[in-house]
Backbone as XML, in Angstrom:
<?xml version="1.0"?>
<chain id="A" units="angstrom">
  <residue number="1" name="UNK">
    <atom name="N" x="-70.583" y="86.163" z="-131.148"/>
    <atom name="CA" x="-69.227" y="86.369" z="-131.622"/>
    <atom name="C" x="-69.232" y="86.849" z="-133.076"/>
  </residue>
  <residue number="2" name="UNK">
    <atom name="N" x="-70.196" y="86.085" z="-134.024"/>
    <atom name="CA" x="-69.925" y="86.335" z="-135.374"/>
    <atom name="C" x="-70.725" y="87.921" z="-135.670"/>
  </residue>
  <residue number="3" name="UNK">
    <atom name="N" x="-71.313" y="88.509" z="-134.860"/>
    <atom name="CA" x="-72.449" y="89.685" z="-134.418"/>
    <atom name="C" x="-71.066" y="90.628" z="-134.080"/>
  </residue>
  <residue number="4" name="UNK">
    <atom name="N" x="-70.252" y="90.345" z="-133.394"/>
    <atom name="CA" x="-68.791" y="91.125" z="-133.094"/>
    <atom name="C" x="-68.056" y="91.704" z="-134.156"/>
  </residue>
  <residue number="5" name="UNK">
    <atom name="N" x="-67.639" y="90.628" z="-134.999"/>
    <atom name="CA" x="-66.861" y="90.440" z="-136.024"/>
    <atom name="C" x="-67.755" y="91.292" z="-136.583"/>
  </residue>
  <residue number="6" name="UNK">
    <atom name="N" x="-68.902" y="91.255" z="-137.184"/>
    <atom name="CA" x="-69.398" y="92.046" z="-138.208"/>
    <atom name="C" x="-69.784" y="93.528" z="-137.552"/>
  </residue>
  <residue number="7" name="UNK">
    <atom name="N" x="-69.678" y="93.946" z="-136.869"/>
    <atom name="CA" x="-69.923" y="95.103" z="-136.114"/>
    <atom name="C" x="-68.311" y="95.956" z="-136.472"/>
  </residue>
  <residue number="8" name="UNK">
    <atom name="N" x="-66.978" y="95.167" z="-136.309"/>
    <atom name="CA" x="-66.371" y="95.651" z="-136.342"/>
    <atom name="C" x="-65.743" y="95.949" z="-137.595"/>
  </residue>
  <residue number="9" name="UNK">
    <atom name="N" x="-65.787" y="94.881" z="-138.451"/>
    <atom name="CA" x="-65.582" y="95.236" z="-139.498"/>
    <atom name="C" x="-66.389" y="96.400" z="-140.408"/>
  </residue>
  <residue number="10" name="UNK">
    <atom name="N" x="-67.575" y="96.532" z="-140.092"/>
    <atom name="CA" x="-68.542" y="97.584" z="-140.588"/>
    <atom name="C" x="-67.935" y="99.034" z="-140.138"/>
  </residue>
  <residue number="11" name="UNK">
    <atom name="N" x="-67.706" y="98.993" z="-138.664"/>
    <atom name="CA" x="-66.662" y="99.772" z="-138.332"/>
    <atom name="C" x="-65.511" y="100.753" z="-138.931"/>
  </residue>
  <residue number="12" name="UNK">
    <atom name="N" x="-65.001" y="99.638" z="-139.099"/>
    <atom name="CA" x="-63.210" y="99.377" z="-139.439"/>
    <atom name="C" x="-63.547" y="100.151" z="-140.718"/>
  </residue>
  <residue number="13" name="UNK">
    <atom name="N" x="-64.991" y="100.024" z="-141.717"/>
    <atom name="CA" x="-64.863" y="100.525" z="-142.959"/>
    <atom name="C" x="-65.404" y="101.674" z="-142.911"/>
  </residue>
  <residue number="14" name="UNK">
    <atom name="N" x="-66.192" y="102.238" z="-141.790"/>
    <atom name="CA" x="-66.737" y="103.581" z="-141.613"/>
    <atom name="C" x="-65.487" y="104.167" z="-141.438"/>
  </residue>
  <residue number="15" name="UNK">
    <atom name="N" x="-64.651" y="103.833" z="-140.786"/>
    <atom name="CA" x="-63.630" y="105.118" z="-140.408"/>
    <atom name="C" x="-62.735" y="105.158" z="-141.903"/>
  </residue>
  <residue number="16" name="UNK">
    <atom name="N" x="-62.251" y="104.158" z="-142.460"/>
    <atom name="CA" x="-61.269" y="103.979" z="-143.533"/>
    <atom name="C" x="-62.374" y="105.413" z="-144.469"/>
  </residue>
  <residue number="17" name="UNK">
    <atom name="N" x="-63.479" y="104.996" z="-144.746"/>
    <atom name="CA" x="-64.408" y="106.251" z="-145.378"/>
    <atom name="C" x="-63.330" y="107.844" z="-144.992"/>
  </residue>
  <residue number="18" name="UNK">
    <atom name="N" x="-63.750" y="108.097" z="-143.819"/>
    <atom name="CA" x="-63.200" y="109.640" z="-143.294"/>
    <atom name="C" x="-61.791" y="110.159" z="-143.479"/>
  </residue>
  <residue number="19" name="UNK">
    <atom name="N" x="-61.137" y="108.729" z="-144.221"/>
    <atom name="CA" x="-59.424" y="108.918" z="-143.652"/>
    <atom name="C" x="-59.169" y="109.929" z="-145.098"/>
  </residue>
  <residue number="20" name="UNK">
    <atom name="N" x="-58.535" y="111.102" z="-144.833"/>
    <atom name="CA" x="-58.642" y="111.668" z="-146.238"/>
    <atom name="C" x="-56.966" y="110.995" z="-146.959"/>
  </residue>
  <residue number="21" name="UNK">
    <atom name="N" x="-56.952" y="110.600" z="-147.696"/>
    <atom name="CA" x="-55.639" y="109.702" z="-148.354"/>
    <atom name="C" x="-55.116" y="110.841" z="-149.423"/>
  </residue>
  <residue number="22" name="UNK">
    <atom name="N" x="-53.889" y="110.806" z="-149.206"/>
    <atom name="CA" x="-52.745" y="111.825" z="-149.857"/>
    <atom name="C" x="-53.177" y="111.339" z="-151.291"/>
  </residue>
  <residue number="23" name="UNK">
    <atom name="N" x="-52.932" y="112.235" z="-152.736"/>
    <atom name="CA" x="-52.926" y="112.333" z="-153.735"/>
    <atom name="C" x="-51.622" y="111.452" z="-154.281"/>
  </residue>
  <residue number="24" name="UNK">
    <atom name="N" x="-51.550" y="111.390" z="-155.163"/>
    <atom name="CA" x="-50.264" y="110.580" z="-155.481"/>
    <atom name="C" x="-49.440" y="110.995" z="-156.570"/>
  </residue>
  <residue number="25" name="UNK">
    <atom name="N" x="-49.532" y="112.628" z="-156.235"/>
    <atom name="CA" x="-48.408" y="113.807" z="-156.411"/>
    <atom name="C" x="-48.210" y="114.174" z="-154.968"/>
  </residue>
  <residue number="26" name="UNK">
    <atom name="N" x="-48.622" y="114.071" z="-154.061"/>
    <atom name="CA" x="-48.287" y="114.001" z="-152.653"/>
    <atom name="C" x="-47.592" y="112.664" z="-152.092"/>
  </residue>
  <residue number="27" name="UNK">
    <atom name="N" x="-47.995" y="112.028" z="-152.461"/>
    <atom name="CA" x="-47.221" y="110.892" z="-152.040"/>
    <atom name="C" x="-45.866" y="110.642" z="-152.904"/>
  </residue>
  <residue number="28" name="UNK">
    <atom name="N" x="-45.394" y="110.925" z="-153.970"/>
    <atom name="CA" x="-44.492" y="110.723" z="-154.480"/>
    <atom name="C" x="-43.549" y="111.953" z="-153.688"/>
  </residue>
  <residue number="29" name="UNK">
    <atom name="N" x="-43.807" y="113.774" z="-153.806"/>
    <atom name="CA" x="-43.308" y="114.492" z="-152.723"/>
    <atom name="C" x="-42.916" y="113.930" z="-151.485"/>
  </residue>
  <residue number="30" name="UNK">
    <atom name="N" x="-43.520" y="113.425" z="-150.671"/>
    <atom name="CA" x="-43.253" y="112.857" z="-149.489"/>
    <atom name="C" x="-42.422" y="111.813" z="-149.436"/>
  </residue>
  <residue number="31" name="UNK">
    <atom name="N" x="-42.451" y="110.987" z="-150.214"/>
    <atom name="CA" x="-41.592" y="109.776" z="-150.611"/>
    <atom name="C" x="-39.932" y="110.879" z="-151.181"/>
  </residue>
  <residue number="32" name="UNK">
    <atom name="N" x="-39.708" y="111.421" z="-152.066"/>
    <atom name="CA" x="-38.646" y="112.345" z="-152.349"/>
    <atom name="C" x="-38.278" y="112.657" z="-151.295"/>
  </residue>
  <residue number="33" name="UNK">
    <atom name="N" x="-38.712" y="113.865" z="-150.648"/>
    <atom name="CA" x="-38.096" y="114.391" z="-149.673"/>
    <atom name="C" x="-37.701" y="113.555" z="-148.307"/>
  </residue>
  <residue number="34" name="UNK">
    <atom name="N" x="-38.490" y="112.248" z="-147.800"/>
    <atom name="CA" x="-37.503" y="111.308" z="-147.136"/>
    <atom name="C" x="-36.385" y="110.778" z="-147.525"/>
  </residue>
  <residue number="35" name="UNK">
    <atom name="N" x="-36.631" y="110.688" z="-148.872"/>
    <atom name="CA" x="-35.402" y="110.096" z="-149.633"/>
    <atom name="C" x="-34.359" y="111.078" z="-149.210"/>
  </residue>
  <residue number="36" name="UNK">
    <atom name="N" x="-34.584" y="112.270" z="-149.936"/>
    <atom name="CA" x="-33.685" y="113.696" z="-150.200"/>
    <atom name="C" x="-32.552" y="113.831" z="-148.403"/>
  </residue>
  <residue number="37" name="UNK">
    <atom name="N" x="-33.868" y="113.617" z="-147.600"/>
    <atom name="CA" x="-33.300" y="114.157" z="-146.065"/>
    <atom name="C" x="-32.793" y="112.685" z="-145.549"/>
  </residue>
  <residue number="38" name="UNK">
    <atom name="N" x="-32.840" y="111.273" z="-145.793"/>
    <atom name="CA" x="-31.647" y="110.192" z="-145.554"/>
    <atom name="C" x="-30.793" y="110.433" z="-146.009"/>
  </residue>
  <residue number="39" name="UNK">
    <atom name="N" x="-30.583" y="110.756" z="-147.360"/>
    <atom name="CA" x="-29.054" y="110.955" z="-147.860"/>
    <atom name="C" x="-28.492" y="111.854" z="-147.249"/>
  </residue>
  <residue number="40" name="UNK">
    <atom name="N" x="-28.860" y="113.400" z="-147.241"/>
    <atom name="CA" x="-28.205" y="114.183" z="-146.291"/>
    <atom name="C" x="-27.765" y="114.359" z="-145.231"/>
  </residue>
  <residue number="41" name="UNK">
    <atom name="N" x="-28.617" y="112.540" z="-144.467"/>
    <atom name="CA" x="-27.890" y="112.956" z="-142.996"/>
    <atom name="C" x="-27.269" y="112.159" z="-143.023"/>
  </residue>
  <residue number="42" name="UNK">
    <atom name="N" x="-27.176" y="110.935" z="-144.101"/>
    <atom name="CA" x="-26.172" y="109.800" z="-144.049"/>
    <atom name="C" x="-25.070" y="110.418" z="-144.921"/>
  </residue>
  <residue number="43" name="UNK">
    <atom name="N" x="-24.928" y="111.791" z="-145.449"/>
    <atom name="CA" x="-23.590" y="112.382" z="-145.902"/>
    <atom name="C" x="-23.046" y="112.622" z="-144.870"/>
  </residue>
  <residue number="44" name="UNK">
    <atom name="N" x="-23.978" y="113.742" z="-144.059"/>
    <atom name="CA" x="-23.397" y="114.564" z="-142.933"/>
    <atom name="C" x="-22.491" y="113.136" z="-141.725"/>
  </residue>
  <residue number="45" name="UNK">
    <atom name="N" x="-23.121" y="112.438" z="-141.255"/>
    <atom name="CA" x="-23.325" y="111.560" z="-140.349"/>
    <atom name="C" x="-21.435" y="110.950" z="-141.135"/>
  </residue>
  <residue number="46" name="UNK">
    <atom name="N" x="-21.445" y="110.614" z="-142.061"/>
    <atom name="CA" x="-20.920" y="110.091" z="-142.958"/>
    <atom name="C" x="-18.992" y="111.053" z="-142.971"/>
  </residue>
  <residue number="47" name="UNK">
    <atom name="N" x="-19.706" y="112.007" z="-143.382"/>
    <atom name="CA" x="-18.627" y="113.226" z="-143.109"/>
    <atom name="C" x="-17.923" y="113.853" z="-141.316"/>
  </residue>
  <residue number="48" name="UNK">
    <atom name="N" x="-18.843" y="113.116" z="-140.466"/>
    <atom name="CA" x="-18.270" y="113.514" z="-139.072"/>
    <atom name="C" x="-17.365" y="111.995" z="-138.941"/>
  </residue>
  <residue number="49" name="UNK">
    <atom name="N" x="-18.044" y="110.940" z="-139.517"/>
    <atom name="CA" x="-17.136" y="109.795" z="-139.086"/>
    <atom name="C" x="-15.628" y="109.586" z="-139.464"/>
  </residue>
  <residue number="50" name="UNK">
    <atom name="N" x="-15.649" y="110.095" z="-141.058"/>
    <atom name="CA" x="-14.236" y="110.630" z="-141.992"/>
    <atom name="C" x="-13.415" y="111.266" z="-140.739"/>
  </residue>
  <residue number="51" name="UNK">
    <atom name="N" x="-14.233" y="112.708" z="-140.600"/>
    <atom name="CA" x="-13.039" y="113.818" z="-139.476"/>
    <atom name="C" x="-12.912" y="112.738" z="-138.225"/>
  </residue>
  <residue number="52" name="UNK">
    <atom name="N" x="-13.634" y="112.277" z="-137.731"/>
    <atom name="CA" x="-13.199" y="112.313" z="-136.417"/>
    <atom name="C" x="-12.124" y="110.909" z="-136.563"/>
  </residue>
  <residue number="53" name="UNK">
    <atom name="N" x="-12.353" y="109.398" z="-137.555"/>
    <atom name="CA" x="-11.128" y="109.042" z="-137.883"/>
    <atom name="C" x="-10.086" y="109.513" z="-138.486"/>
  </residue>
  <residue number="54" name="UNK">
    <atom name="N" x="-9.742" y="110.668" z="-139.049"/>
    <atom name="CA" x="-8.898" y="111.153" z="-139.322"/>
    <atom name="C" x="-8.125" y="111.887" z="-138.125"/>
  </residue>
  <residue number="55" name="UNK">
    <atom name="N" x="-8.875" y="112.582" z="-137.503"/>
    <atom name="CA" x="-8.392" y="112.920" z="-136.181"/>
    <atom name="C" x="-7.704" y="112.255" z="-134.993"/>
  </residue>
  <residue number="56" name="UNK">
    <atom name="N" x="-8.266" y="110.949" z="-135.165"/>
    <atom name="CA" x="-8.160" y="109.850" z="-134.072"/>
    <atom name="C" x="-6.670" y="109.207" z="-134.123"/>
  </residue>
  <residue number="57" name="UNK">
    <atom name="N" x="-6.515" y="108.980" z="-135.857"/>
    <atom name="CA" x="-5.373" y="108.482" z="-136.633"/>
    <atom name="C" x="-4.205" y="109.367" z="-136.634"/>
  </residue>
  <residue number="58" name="UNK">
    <atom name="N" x="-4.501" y="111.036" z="-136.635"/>
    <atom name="CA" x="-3.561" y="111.845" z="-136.937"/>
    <atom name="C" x="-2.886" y="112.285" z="-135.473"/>
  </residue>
  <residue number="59" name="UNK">
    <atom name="N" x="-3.468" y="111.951" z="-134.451"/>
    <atom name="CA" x="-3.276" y="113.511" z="-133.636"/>
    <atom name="C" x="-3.137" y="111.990" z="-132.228"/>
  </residue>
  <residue number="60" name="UNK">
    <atom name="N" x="-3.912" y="110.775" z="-132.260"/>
    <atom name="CA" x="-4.061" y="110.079" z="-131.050"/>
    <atom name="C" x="-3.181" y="108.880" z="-131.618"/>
  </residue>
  <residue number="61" name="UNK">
    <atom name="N" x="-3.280" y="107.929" z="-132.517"/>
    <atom name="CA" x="-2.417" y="106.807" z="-132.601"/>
    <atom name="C" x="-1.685" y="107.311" z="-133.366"/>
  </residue>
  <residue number="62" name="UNK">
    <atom name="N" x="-1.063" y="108.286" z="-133.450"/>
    <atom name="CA" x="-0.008" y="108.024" z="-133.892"/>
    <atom name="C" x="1.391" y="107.083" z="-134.318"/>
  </residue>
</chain>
């Protein structure tokens, strides 16, 4: 068992080796632009909910 464990962990650190890891002017980019593209769809998203209660209010309960 303890022959397992150490097999895998030896493992686990060979591959972490190969993983090529973003720069951290890349990672801050990537971090922005998720940022950038939530807000925009929580405007948009945001802006259909406005019209369509306004619509709902104006035109159906009157």
């Amino acid at each position: 068992m303890l022959n397992k464990v150490k097999t895998f962990l030896k493992d686990a650190r060979a591959e972490l080796m190969k993983v090529n890891w973003p720069t951290k002017q890349q990672t801050m980019n990537y971090t922005l632009a998720v940022i950038g593209i939530s807000i925009a769809v929580s405007l948009f998203l945001g802006g259909l909910d406005f019209i369509f209660e306004y619509l709902l209010k104006t035109f159906i309960l009157k």
